[in-house]
C-alpha positions as CSV (number, residue, x, y, z in Angstrom):
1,X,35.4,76.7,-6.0
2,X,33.7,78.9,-8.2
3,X,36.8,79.1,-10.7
4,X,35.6,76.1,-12.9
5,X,32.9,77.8,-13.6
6,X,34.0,81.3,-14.5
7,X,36.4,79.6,-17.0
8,X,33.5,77.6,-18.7
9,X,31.6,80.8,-19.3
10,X,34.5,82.3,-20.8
11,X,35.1,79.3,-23.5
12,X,31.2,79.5,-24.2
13,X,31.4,82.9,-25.4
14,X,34.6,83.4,-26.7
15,X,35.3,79.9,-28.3
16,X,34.0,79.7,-32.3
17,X,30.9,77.6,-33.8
18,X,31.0,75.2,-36.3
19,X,34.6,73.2,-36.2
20,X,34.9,74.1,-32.5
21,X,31.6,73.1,-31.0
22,X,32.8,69.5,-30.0
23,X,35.6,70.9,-28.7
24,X,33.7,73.6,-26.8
25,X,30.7,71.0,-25.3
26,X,34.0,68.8,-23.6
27,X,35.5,71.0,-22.5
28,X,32.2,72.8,-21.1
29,X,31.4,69.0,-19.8
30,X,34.8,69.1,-18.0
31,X,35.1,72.2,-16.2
32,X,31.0,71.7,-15.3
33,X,31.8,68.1,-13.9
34,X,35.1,69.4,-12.1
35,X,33.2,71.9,-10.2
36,X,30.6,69.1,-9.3
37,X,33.2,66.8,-7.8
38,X,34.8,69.9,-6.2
39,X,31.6,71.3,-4.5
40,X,30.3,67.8,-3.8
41,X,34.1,66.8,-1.8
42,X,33.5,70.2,0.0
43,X,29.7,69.6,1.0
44,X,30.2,66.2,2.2
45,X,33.5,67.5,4.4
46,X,32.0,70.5,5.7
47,X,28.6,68.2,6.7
48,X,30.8,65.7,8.4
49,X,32.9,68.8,10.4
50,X,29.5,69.6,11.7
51,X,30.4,73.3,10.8
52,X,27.1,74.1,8.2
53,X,23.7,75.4,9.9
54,X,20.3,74.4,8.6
55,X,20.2,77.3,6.0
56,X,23.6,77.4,4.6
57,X,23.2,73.2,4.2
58,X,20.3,73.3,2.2
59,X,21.8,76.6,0.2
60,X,24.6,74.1,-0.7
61,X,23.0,71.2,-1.5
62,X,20.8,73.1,-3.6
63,X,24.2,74.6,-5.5
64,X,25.1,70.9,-5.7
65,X,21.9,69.7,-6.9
66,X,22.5,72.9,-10.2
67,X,26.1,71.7,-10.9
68,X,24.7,68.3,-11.3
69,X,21.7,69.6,-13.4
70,X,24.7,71.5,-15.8
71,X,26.4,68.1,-16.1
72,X,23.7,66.1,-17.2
73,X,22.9,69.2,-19.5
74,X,26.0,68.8,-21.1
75,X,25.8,64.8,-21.5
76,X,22.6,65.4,-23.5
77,X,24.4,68.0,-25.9
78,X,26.9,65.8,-26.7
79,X,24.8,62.8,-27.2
80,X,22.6,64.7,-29.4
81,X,25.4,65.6,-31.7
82,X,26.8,61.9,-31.5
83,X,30.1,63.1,-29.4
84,X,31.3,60.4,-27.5
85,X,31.8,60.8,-23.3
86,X,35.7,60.6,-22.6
87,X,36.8,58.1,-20.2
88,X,37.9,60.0,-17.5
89,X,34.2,61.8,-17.4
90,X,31.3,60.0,-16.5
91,X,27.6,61.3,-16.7
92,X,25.0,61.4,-13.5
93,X,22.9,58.0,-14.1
94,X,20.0,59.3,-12.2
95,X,18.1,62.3,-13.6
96,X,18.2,66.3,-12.1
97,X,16.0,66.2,-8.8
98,X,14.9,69.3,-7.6
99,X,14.2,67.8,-4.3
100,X,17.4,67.8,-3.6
101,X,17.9,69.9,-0.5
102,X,14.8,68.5,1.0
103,X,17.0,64.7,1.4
104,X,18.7,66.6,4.7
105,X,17.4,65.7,7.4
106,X,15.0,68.3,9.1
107,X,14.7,66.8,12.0
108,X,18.1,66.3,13.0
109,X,18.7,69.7,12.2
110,X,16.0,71.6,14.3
111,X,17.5,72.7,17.8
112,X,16.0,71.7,21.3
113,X,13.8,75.3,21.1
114,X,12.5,74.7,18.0
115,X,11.5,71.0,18.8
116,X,9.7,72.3,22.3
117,X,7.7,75.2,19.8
118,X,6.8,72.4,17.7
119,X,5.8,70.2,20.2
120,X,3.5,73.1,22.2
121,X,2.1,74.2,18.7
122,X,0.8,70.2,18.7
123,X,-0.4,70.6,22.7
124,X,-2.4,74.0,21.4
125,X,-3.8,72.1,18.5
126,X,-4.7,69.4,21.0
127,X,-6.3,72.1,23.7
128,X,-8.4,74.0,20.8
129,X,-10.0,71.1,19.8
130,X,-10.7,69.9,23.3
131,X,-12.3,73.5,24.0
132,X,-14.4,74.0,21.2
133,X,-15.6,70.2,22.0
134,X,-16.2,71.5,25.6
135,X,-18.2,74.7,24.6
136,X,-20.7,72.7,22.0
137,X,-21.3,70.7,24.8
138,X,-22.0,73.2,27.6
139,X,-24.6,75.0,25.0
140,X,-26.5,72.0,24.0
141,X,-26.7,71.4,27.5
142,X,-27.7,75.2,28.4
143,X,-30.2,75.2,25.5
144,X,-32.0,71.8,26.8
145,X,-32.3,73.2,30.7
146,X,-33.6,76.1,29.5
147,X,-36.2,74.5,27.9
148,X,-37.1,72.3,30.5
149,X,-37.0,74.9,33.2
150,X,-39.3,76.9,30.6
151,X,-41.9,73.8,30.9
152,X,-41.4,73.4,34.1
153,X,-42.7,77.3,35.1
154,X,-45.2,77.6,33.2
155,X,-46.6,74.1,34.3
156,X,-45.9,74.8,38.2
157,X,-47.8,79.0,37.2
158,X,-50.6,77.0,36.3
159,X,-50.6,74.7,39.4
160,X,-50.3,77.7,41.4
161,X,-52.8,79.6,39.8
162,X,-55.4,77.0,40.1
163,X,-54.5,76.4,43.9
164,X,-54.8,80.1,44.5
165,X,-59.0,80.1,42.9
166,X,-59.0,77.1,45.4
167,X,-58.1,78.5,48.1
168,X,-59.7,81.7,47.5
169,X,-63.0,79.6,47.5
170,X,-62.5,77.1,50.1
171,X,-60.4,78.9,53.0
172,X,-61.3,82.9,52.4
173,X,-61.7,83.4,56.0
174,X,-58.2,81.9,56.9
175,X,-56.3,83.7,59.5
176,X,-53.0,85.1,58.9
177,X,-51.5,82.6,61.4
178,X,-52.4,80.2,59.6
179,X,-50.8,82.0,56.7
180,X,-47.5,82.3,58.5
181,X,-47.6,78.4,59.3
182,X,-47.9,77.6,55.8
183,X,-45.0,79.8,54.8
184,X,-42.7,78.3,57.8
185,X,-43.9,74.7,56.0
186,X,-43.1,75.9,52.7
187,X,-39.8,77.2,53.6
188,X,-38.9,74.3,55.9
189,X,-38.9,71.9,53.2
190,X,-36.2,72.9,50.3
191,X,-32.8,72.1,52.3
192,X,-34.5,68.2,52.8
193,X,-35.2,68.4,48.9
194,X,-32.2,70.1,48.3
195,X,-29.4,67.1,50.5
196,X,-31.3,64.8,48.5
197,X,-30.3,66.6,45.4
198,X,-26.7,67.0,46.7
199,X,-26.4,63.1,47.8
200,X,-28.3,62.1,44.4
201,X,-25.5,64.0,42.4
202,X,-22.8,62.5,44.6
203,X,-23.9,59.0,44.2
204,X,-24.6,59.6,40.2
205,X,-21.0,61.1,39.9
206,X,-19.4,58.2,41.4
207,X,-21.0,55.9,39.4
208,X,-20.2,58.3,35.7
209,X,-16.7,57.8,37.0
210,X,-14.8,55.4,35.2
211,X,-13.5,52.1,37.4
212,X,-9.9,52.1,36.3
213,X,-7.7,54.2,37.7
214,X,-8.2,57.9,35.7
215,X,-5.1,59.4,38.2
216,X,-2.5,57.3,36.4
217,X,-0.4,58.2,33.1
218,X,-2.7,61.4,32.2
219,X,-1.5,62.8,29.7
220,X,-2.0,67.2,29.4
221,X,-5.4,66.7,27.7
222,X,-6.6,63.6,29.7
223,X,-6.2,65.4,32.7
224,X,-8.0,68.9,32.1
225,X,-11.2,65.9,30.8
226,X,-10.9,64.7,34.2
227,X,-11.1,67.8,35.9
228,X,-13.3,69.1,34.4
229,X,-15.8,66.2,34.8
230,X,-14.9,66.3,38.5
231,X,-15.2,69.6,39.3
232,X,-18.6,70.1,37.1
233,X,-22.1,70.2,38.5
234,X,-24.5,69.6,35.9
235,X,-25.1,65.9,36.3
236,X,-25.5,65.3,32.1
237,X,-22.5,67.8,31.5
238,X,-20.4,66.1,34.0
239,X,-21.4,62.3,32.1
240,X,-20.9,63.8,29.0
241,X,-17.0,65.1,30.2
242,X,-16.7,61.2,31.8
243,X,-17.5,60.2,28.0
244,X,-14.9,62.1,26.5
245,X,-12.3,61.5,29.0
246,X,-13.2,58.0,28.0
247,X,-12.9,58.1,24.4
248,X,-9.5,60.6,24.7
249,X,-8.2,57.5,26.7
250,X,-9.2,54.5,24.4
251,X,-7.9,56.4,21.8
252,X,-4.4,57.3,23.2
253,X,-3.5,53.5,24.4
């Protein structure tokens, strides 16, 4: 295969200049367009055979695509000394493209391992994204409890601090009974407050829930959202995870 072209580099250093240069650019255009048909004839064969991996493919095509660069090399020497093309040679009519090796198809090429890495490098991609969505949200939400809890205890101090002078003034002679009976009342009264809370959340998660079925066609992505928002307790962060799950959806149909 590579014969052609060990004979052309002997004629272009042994073969005079002057008289013998029209003589030497044929014959260089022969042998260089010989070994083009030879290597493209033995490319296409050994594609068809099925017998070239990804590697040694694209290192051929790219030894193709340099025979075919010589050729038209050799076209424009001869034109540029007004040598007419013999008849049995013929010039490439398209220019050199060095983007040769790329025109195999990569896909067809890539094995059933390589497709799956591909395809759980995209599900990472699609997971980091989700996460980092995920952990804005759960500070912003942090960040605005903590300031309302902040409010919250430094309103209910003060309420306490004034009933304390109150009751200081009004009831100093109080009994510790009667002590006792107000801290059985005080303690009797967070569970009601707190089923109320539980049957509130209930209620407001059904309603965050979207009405068509969320169970259905999930893809990886869509269904973490969906846990997530189920499983969550904060009544904004779980209707902020509804919204998401919402949009991920919309967008995905």
């Amino acid at each position: 295969m590579f014969k052609p072209v060990i004979i052309a580099m002997i004629l272009l250093f042994t073969c005079p200049a002057g008289a013998g240069q029209e003589a030497l650019l044929l014959d260089r255009l022969r042998v260089d367009s010989e070994s083009l048909r030879s290597a493209e004839q033995d490319f296409q064969r050994h594609q068809g055979r099925g017998n070239m991996g990804a590697a040694e493919s694209r290192d051929y095509a790219t030894y193709v695509d340099r025979l075919r660069q010589r050729v038209v090399r050799d076209c424009a020497a001869l034109a540029a000394v007004e040598i007419a093309i013999p008849a049995d040679l013929e010039c490439p009519q398209q220019p050199f493209s060095s983007a040769g090796p790329a025109a195999i198809d990569q896909q067809a090429e890539q094995t059933d391992a390589e497709r799956a890495a591909a395809l759980d490098a995209e599900l990472s991609t699609g997971l980091g994204t989700f996460d980092e969505k995920l952990l804005r949200e759960q500070e912003r939400v942090k960040a605005a409890r903590q300031n309302t809890g902040g409010g919250g205890g430094q309103g209910g101090a003060g309420s306490t601090a004034e009933g304390g002078r109150s009751g200081g003034l009004a009831g100093s002679g109080d009994t510790n009974g009667a002590g006792e009976s107000q801290q059985d009342g005080a303690l009797s009264a967070p569970p009601s407050t707190s089923e109320n809370a539980k049957s509130s959340g209930r209620q407001t998660a059904v309603k965050e829930r979207p009405t068509e079925s969320v169970d259905e066609n999930d893809d990886v992505v869509a269904r973490q959202l969906r846990e997530a928002a189920e499983k969550e307790a904060d009544p904004e962060l779980r209707k902020k995870l509804w919204e998401e799950y919402r949009k991920y959806k919309q967008g995905t149909r």
